[in-house]
C-alpha positions as CSV (number, residue, x, y, z in Angstrom):
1,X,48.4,-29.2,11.9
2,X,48.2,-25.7,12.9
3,X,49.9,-23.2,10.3
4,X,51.9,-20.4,11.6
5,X,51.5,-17.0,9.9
6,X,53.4,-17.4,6.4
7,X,55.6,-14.2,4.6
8,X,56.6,-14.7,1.9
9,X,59.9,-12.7,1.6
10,X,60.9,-9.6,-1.2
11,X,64.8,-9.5,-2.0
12,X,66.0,-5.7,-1.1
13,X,67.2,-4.1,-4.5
14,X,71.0,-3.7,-2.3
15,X,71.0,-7.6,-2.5
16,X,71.4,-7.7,-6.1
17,X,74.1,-10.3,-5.7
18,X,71.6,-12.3,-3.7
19,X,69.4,-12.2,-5.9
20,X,71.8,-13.5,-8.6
21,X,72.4,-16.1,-6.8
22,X,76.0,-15.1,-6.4
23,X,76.7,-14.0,-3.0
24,X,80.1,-14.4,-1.6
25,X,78.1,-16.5,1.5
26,X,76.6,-18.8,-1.1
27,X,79.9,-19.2,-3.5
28,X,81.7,-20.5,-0.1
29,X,78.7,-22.3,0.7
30,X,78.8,-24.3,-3.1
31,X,82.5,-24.5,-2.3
32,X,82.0,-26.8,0.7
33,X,79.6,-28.8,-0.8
34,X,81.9,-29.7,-3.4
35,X,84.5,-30.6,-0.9
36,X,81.7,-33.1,0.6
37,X,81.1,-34.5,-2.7
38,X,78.1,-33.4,-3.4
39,X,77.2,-30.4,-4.8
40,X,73.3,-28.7,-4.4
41,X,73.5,-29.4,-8.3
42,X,73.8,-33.0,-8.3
43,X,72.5,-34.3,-4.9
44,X,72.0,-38.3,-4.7
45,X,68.7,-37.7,-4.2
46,X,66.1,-39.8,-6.3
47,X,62.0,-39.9,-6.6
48,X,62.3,-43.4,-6.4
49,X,64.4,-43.6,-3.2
50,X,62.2,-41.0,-1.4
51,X,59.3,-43.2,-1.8
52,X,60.4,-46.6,-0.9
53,X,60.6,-46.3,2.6
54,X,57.1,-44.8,2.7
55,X,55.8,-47.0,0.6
56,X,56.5,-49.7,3.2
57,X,55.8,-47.3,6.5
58,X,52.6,-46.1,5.0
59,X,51.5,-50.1,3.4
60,X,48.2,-51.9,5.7
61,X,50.6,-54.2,6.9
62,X,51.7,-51.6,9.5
63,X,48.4,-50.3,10.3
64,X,48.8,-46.2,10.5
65,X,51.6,-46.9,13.0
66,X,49.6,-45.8,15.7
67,X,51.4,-45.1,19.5
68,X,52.1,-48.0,21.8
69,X,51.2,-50.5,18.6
70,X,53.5,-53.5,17.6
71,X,53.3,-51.8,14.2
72,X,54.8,-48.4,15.5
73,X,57.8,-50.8,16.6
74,X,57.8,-52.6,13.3
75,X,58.1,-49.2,11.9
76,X,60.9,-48.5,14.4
77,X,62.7,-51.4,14.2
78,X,62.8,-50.8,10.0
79,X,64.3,-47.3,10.6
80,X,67.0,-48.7,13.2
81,X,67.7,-51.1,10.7
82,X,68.7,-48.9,8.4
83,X,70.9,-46.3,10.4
84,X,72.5,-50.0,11.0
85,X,72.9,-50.5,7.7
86,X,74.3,-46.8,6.9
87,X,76.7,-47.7,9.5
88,X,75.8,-44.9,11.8
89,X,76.9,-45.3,15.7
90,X,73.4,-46.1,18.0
91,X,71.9,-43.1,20.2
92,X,69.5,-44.5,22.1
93,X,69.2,-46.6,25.5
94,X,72.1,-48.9,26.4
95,X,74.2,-48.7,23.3
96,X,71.1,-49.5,21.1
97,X,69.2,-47.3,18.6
98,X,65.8,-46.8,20.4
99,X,65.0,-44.6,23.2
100,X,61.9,-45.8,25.2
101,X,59.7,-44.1,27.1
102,X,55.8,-44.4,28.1
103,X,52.7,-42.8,27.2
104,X,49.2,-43.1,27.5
105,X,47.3,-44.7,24.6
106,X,43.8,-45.0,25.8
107,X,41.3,-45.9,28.7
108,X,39.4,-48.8,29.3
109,X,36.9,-50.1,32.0
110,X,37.8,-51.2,35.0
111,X,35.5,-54.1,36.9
112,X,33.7,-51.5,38.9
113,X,31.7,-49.7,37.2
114,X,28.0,-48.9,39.0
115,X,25.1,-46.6,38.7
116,X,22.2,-47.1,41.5
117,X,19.5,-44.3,41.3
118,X,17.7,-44.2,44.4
119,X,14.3,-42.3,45.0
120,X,13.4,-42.7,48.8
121,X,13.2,-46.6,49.7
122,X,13.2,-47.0,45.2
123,X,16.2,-48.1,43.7
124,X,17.3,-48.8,40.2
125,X,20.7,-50.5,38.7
126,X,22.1,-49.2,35.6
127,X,22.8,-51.2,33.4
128,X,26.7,-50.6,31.9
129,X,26.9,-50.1,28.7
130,X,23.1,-50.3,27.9
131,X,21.8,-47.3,30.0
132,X,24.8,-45.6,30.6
133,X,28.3,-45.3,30.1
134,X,32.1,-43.8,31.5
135,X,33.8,-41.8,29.1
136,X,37.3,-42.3,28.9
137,X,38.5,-39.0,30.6
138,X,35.9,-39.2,33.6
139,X,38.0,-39.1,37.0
140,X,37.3,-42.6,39.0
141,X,35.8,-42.2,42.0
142,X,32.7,-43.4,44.2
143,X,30.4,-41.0,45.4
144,X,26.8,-40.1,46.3
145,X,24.8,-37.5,45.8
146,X,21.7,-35.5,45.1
147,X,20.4,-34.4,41.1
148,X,19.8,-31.3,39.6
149,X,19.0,-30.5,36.1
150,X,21.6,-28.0,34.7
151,X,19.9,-27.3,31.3
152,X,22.8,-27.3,28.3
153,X,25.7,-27.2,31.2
154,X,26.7,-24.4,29.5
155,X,28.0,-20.0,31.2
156,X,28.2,-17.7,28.2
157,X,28.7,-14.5,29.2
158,X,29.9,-13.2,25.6
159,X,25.8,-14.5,25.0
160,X,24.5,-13.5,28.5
161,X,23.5,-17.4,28.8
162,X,23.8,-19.4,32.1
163,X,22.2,-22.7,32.5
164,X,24.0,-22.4,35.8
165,X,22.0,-19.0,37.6
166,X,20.1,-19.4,40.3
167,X,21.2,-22.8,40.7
168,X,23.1,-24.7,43.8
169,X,25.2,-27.0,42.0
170,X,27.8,-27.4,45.4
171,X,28.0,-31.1,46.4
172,X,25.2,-32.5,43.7
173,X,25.6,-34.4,39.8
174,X,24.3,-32.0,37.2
175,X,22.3,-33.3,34.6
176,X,23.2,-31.9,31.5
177,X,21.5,-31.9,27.8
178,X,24.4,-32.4,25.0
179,X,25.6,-29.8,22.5
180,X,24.0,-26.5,22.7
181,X,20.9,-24.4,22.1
182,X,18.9,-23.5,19.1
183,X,21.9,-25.8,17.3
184,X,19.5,-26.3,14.3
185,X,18.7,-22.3,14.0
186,X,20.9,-20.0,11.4
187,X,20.0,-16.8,13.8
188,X,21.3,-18.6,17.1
189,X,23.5,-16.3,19.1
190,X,25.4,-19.7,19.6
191,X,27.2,-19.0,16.0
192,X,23.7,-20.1,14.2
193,X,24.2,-23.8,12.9
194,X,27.9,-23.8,13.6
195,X,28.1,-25.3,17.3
196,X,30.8,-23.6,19.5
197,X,33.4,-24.1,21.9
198,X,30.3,-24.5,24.5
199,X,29.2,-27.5,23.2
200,X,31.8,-29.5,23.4
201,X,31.8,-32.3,26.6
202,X,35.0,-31.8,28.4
203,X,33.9,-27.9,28.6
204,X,30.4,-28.7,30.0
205,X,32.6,-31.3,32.2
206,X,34.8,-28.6,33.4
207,X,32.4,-26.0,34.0
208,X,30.1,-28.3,36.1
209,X,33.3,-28.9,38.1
210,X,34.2,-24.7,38.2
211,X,30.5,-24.4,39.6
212,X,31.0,-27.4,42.7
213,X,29.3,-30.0,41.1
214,X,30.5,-33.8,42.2
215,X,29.7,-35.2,38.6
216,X,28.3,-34.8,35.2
217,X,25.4,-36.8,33.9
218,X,25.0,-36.0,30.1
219,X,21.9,-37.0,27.9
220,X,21.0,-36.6,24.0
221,X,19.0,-33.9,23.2
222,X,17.1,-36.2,20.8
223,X,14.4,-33.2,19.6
224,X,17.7,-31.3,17.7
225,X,18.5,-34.6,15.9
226,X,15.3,-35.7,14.8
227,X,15.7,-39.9,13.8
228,X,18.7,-40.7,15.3
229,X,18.4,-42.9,17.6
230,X,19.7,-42.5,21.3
231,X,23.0,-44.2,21.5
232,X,25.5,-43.9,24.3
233,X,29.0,-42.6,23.3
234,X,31.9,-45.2,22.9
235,X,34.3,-45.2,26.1
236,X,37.4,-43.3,23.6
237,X,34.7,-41.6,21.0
238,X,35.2,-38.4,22.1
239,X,38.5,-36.4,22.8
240,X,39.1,-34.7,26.2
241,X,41.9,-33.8,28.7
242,X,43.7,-37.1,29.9
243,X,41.7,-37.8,33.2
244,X,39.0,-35.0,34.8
245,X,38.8,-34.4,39.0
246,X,34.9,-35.9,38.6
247,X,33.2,-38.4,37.2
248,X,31.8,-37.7,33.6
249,X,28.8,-40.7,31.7
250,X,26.0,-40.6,29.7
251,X,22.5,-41.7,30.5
252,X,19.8,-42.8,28.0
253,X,17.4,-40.2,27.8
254,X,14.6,-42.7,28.7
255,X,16.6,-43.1,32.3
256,X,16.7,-39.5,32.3
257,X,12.8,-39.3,32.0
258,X,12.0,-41.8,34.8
259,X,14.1,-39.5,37.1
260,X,12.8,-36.3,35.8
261,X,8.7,-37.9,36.3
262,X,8.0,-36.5,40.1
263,X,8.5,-32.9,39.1
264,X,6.2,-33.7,35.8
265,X,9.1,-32.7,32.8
266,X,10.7,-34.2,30.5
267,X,13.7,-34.1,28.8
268,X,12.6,-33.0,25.8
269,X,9.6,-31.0,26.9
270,X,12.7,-29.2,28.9
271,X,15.1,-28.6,26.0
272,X,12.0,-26.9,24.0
273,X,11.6,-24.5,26.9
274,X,14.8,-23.6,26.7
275,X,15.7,-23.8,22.8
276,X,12.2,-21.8,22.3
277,X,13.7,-18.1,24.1
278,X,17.0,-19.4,26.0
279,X,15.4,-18.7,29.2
280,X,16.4,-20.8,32.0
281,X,15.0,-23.6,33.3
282,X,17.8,-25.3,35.8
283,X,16.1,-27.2,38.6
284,X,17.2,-29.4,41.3
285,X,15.0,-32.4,40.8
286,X,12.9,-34.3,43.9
287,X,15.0,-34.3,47.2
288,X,14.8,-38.0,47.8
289,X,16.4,-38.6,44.8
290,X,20.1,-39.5,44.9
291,X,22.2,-41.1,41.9
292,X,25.1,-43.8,43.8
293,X,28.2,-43.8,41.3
294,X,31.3,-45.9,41.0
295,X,33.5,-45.2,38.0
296,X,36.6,-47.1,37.7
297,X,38.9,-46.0,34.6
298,X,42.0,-47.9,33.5
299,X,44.5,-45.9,31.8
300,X,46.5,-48.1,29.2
301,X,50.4,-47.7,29.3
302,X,52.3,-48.4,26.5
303,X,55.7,-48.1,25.3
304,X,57.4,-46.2,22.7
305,X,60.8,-45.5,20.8
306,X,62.6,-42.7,19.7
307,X,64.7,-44.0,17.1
308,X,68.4,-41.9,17.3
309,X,71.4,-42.2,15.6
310,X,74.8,-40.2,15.1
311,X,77.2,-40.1,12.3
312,X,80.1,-38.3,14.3
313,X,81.7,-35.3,13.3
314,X,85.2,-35.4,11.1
315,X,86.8,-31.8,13.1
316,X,87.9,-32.6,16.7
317,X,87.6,-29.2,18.1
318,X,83.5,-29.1,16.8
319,X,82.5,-32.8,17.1
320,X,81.1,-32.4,20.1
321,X,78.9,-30.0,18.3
322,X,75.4,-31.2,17.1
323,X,73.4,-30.4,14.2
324,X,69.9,-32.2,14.8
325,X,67.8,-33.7,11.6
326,X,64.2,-35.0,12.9
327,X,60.9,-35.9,11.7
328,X,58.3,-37.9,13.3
329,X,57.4,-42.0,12.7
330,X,53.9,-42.2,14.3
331,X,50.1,-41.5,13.0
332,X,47.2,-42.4,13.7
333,X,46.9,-46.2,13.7
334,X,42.7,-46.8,13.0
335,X,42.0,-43.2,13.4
336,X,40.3,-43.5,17.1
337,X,42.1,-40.5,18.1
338,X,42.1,-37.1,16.0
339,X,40.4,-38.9,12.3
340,X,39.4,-36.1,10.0
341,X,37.6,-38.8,8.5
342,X,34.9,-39.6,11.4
343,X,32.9,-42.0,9.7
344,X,35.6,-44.2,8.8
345,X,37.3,-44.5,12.4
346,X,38.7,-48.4,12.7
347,X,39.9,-48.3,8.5
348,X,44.1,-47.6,8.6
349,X,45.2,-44.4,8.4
350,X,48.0,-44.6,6.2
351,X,50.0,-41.5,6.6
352,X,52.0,-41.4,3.7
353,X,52.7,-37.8,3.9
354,X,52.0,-37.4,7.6
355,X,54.7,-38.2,8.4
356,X,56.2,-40.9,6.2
357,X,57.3,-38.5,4.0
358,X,59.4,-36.7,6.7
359,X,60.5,-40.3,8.3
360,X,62.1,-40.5,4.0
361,X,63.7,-37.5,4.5
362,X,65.7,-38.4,7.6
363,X,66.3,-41.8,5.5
364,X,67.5,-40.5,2.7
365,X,69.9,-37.7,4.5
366,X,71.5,-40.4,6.8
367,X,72.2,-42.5,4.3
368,X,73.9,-39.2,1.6
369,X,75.6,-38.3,4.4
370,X,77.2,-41.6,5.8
371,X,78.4,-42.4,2.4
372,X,79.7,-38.5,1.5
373,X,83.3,-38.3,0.4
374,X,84.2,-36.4,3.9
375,X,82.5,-36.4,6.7
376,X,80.6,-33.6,7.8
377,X,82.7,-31.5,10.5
378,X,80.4,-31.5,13.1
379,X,78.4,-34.4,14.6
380,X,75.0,-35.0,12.8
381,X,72.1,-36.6,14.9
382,X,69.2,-38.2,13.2
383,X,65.8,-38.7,14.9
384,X,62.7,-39.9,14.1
385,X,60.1,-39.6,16.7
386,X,57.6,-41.2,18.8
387,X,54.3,-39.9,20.2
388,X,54.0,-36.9,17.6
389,X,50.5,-37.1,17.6
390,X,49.6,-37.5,21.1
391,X,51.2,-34.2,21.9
392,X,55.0,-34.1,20.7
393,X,55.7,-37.0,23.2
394,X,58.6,-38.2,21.7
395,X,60.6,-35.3,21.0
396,X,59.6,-33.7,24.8
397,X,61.0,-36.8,26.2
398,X,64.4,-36.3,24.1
399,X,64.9,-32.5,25.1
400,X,64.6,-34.1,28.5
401,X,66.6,-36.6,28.0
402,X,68.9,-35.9,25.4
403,X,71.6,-38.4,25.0
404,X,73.8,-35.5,22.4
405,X,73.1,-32.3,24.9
406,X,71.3,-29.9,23.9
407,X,73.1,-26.7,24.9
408,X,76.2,-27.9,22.1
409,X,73.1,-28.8,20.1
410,X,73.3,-25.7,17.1
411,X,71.0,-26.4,15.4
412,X,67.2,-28.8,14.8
413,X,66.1,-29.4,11.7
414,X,62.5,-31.0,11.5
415,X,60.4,-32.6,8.3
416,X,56.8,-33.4,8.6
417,X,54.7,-33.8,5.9
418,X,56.9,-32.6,2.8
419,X,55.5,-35.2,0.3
420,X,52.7,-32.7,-1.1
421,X,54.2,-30.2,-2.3
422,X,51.7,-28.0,-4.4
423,X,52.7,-25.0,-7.0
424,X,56.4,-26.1,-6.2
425,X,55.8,-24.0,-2.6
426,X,57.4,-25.2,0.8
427,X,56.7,-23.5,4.2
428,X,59.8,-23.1,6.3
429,X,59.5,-21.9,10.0
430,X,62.1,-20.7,12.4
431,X,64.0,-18.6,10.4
432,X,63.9,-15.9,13.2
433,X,65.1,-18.7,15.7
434,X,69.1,-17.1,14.7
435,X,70.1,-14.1,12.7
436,X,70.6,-15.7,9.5
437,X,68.7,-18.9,9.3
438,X,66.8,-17.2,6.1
439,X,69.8,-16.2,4.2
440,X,71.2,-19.7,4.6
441,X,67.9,-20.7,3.6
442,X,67.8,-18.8,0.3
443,X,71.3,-19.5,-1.1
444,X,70.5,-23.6,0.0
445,X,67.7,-23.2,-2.1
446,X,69.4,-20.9,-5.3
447,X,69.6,-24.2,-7.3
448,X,66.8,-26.4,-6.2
449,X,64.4,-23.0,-6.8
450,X,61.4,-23.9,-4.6
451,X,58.8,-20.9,-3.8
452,X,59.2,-20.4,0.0
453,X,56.8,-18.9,2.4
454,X,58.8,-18.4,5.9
455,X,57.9,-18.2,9.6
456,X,60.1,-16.6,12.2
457,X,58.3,-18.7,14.9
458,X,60.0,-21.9,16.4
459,X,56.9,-22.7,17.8
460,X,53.8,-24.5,16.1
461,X,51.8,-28.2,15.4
462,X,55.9,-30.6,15.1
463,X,58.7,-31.4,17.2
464,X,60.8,-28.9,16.4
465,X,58.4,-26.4,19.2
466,X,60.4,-28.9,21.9
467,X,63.8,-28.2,21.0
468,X,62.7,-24.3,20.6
469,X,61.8,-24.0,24.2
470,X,64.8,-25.4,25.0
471,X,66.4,-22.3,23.4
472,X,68.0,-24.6,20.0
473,X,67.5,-23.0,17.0
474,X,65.3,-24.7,14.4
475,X,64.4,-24.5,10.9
476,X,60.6,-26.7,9.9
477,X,59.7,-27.9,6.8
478,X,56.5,-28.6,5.8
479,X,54.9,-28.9,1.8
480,X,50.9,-27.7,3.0
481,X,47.8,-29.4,4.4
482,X,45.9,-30.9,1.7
483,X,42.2,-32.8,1.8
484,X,44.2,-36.2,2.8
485,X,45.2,-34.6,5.7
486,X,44.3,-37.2,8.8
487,X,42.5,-39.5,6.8
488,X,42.8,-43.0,5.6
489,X,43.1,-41.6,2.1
490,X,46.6,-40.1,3.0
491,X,48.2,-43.2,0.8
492,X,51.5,-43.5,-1.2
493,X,50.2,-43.1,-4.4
494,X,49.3,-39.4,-3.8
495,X,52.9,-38.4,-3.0
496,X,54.6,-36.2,-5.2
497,X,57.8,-38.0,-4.8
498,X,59.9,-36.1,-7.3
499,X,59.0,-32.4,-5.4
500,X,59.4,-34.8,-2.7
501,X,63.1,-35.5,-3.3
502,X,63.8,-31.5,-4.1
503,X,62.7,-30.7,-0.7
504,X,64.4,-33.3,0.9
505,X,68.0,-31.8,-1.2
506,X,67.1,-28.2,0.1
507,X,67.4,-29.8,3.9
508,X,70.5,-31.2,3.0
509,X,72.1,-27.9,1.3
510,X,70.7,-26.3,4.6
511,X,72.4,-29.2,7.0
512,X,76.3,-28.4,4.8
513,X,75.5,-24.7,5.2
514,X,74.9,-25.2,8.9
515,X,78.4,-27.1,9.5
516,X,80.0,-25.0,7.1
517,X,79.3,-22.1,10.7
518,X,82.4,-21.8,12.6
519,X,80.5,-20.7,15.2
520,X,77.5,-21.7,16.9
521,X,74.6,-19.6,15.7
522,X,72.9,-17.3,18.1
523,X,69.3,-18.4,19.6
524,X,66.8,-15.8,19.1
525,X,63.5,-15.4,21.0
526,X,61.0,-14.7,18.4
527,X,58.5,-12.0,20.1
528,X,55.6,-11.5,18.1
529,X,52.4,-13.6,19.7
530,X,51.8,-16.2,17.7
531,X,49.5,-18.6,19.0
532,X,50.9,-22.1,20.0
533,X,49.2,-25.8,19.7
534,X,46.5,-25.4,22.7
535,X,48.8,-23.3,24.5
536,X,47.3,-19.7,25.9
537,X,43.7,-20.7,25.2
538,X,44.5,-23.8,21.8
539,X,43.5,-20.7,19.7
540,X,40.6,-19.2,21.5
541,X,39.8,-16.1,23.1
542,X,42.6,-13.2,24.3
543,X,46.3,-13.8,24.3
544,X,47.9,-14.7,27.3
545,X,51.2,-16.1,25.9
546,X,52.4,-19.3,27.4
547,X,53.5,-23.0,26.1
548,X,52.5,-26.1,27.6
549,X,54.5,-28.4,28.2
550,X,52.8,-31.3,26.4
551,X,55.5,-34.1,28.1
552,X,53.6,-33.5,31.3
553,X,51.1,-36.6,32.2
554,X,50.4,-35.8,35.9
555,X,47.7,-33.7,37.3
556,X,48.1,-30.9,39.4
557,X,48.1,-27.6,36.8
558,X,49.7,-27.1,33.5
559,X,53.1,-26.8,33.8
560,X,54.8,-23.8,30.8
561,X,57.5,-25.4,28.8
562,X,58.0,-21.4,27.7
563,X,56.7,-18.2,28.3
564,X,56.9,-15.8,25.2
565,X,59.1,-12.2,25.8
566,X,56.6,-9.4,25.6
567,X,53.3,-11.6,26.4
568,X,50.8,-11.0,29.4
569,X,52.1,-14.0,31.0
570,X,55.8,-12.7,30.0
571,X,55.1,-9.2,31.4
572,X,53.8,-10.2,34.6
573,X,56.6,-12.3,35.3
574,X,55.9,-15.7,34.9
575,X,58.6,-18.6,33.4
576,X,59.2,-21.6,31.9
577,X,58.8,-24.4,34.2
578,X,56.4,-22.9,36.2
579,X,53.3,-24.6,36.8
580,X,49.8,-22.7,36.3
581,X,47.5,-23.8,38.9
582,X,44.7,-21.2,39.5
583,X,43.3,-18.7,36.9
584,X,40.8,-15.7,38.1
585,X,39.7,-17.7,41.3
586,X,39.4,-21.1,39.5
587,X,41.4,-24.0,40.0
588,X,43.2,-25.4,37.1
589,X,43.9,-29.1,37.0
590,X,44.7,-29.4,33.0
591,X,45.0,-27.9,29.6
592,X,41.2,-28.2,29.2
593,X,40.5,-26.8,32.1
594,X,42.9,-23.3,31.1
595,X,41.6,-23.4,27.8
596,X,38.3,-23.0,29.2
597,X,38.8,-20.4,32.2
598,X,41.0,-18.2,29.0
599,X,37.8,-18.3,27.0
600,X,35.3,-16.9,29.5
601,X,37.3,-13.5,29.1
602,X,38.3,-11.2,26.7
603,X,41.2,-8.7,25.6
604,X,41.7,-5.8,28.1
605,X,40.4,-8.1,31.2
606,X,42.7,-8.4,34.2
607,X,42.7,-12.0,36.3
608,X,44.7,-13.2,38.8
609,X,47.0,-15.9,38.1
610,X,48.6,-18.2,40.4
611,X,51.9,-20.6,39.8
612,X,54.0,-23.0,41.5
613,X,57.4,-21.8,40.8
614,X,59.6,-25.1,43.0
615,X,57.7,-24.9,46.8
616,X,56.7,-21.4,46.4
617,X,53.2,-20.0,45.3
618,X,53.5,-16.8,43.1
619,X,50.7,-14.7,42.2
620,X,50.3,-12.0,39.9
621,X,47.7,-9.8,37.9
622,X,47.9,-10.2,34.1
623,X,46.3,-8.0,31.8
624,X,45.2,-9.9,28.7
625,X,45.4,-8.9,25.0
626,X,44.4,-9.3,21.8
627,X,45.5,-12.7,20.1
628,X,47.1,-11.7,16.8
């Protein structure tokens, strides 16, 4: 999870009542807790009730709850169950509880899959899986065509490196070593031993495509990983955008060799050449030789449930008003996808605190405020999420398709990961989503007296970024990253359930403070640049200032959930919902491929940027800026 920038806040010596604790705000505010029944001194809320549910959501018998799995439902079904239970009225599909929608949880191979390397009347079969292998985000295609040998795959202006000059890539499969130059030198201009953005496939995959090749052929670069033998990558081992315009597979480097033979190189012989000055030595390799490819990729559909519930508001003239409580179910099933923990991909990820913990909160909320003396005055809608960690799926497809809507939706309040807290600190973003989101924040919190650090941003790494776009206020809570963080060692037993419990009574004093507002607070565009999840670059290179809409699953550009006020992309005009489709002369088909083209330039550089706003094409110069 990506942090936003943290203040901590200094009281004003003319808020000495404030400060006190004693503000006329917070004395009405303890007042209307009382008249609920529960006062921010006594909240129901117990160490040993926060962790049961994620003592059960986070045990091996559900697996990590990964996306699509019939674990993830088990989970789901457990959480409808009890909004049943608190006898809370169904939100979802068809008078039910869940809210289904599909995502993509993998690849696989398809039956045709077919490399035939032909060298005048020669020709050799590949053998699948044995001498070469799809990766999961190759496009599937058939095609034919000449090789050359594109050294590292690699243009790096910012190191004046280009594996890629002098070189007629157009219409032919570039060969390309893995990772990067000099990878085992400390005085590498590629960042010494640290390897860079370059090195990373679906950049070398994409910048093959910018350059006209038809596909990329990737091999080990054995001589930088001295006895390791040369394996071929698993289909899913390594991340990428969902599906690429050109094939992408690996060839054993022995393969490689046999092909390489006529012009008298080697693989290895080559990446010494090139490792020993970075000079270039790109080459198109014998003209009778022609590499015959069939790729065939299955993309495997699953579905998954938002799990949505509403207690119903108590004052007829604001029912219709919604305050939103969400945190998200999923994680990360085996770890095939987004591990911290490499080495022990296929062991559960439990995700006790990621988001288990967050899943609790909703729990234990739901059930306080079901069984309050009074109802709350307006409508309360819990949520816990689907598709969190494949891109905020679940909570995209909800501000999409919200079933309690959105513009007499006040407020969104979102939990992930407050089962750690450390030094009795909690991070709380969005307070500069509505004027006084932090005061409401610091007199909820005068008796529960947790150190805050606060965030004006709506945006960053949870759900609540898709109800900010949407222009809803939101306030996130979040207790810190910590070691455990998107391993299998994120277990029960390390959650801090009594902290655990505080945090979750400071969300509900925040919830009563919310629908003790007559009026519905005022949404706020927070304007200073801080860099969203993969959006404008995923944390690279200038500023540019748009948000991806991570919902989207088709190709054809990258379509801005949001634009930020005051941002290149905000100055020169551009919107949300339009859909970025060229950037400085290249044509953008994905995030990966934006990422990439914003990373080739740098602060003060203008580019021509080109949307599709509806049926029309819109193009504009932008002047990017420094990311701060």
């Amino acid at each position: 999870m990506r942090l936003p920038n943290w203040k901590t806040p200094i009281l004003s010596s003319n808020r000495v009542l404030a400060a006190l604790g004693l503000s006329i705000g917070l004395l009405t505010l303890i007042a209307h807790f009382a008249e609920f029944g529960w006062t921010q001194t006594g909240g129901p809320f117990s160490a040993q009730e926060f962790l049961e549910p994620i003592k059960f959501l986070s045990s091996d018998q559900l697996k990590g709850r990964g996306d699509g799995t019939k674990e993830l439902d088990r989970a789901g079904n457990y959480i409808a169950d009890h909004f049943r239970k608190f006898g809370l009225k169904p939100g979802g599909d068809n008078g039910k509880y869940l809210q289904h929608f599909d995502l993509v949880v993998g690849a696989k191979l398809g039956r045709k899959n077919l490399a035939v390397y032909r060298q005048g009347e020669h020709s050799e079969k590949l053998n699948l899986q044995e001498t070469f292998v799809p990766l999961s985000f190759s496009a599937s295609a058939s095609i034919e065509a000449p090789l050359v040998f594109a050294g590292y795959g690699i243009t790096a202006p910012e190191y004046h490196y280009d594996d890629y000059q002098g070189l007629d890539v157009s219409g032919r499969i570039a060969i390309v070593l893995r990772h990067e130059p000099q990878e085992n030198d400390e005085h590498s201009l590629f960042a010494g031993r640290q390897l860079t953005s370059h090195s990373e496939i679906a950049n070398k995959a994409t910048n093959a495509k910018n350059h006209g090749a038809k596909a990329i052929v990737l091999v080990n670069d054995l001589g930088n990983h001295s006895g390791e033998p040369d394996a071929l990558l698993r289909l899913d081992e390594v991340s990428g955008p969902r599906e690429m315009t050109i094939p992408v597979i690996q060839v054993t480097a022995d393969t490689v060799n046999s092909w390489l033979k006529p012009s008298g190189h080697t693989v290895e012989e080559l990446r010494q050449a090139i490792d020993k000055d970075l000079s270039n030595h790109s080459m198109a390799l014998d003209g009778s030789s022609r590499l015959a490819l069939t790729v065939q990729i299955e993309r495997i559909h699953r579905k998954a449930a938002n799990v949505i519930a509403e207690l119903p508001g108590s004052e007829p003239s604001i029912a219709d008003q919604y305050i939103v409580v969400g945190a998200h179910y999923d994680h990360l099933g085996l770890g095939e996808h987004d591990s911290l923990a490499p080495r022990q991909r296929g062991q559960i990820h439990h995700g006790a605190d990621d988001n288990a913990s967050g899943t609790s909160g909703v729990l234990e909320l739901a059930d306080a405020l079901a069984h309050s003396k009074e109802r709350p005055r307006h409508s309360v809608v819990f949520i816990c999420f689907a598709g969190e960690e494949l891109g905020l799926l679940g909570s995209a497809h909800y501000a999409n398709h919200a079933t309690f809507p959105l513009q007499r939706t006040i407020a969104m309040v979102n939990m992930d990961m407050i089962g750690r807290v450390s030094n009795n600190r909690v991070y709380i973003g969005g307070t500069g989503t509505s004027p006084d989101f932090q005061k409401l924040v610091e007199d909820a919190n005068s008796s529960v007296k947790l150190a805050v650090s606060y965030s004006a941003s709506g945006y960053g790494a949870s759900d609540q970024t898709s109800f900010t776009v949407h222009e809803v206020p939101v306030l996130f809570f979040f207790s810190g990253l910590h070691s455990d963080y998107h391993k299998p060692s994120d277990t029960w037993d390390k959650i801090d359930a009594v902290n655990g419990a505080r945090v979750v009574e400071l969300v509900g004093n925040v919830v009563h403070g919310l629908d003790a507002l007559n009026d519905k607070p005022q949404f706020v565009r927070v304007s200073e640049p801080v860099a969203p999840v993969m959006g404008g670059g995923g944390g690279y290179g200038p500023y540019f200032g748009s948000i991806p809409d991570f919902g989207q699953v088709e190709h054809g550009g990258v379509k801005f959930s949001d634009v930020r006020d005051g941002s290149p992309a905000g100055k020169a005009g551009f919107k949300a919902g339009d859909v970025l489709v060229e950037f400085d002369g290249k044509t953008i088909d994905n995030l990966y491929d934006f990422t990439y083209a914003l990373r080739a330039h740098k602060p003060g550089d203008k580019v021509t940027v080109t949307v599709l706003r509806g049926n029309e094409r819109v193009t504009r110069e932008v002047t990017l800026e420094v990311r701060k």
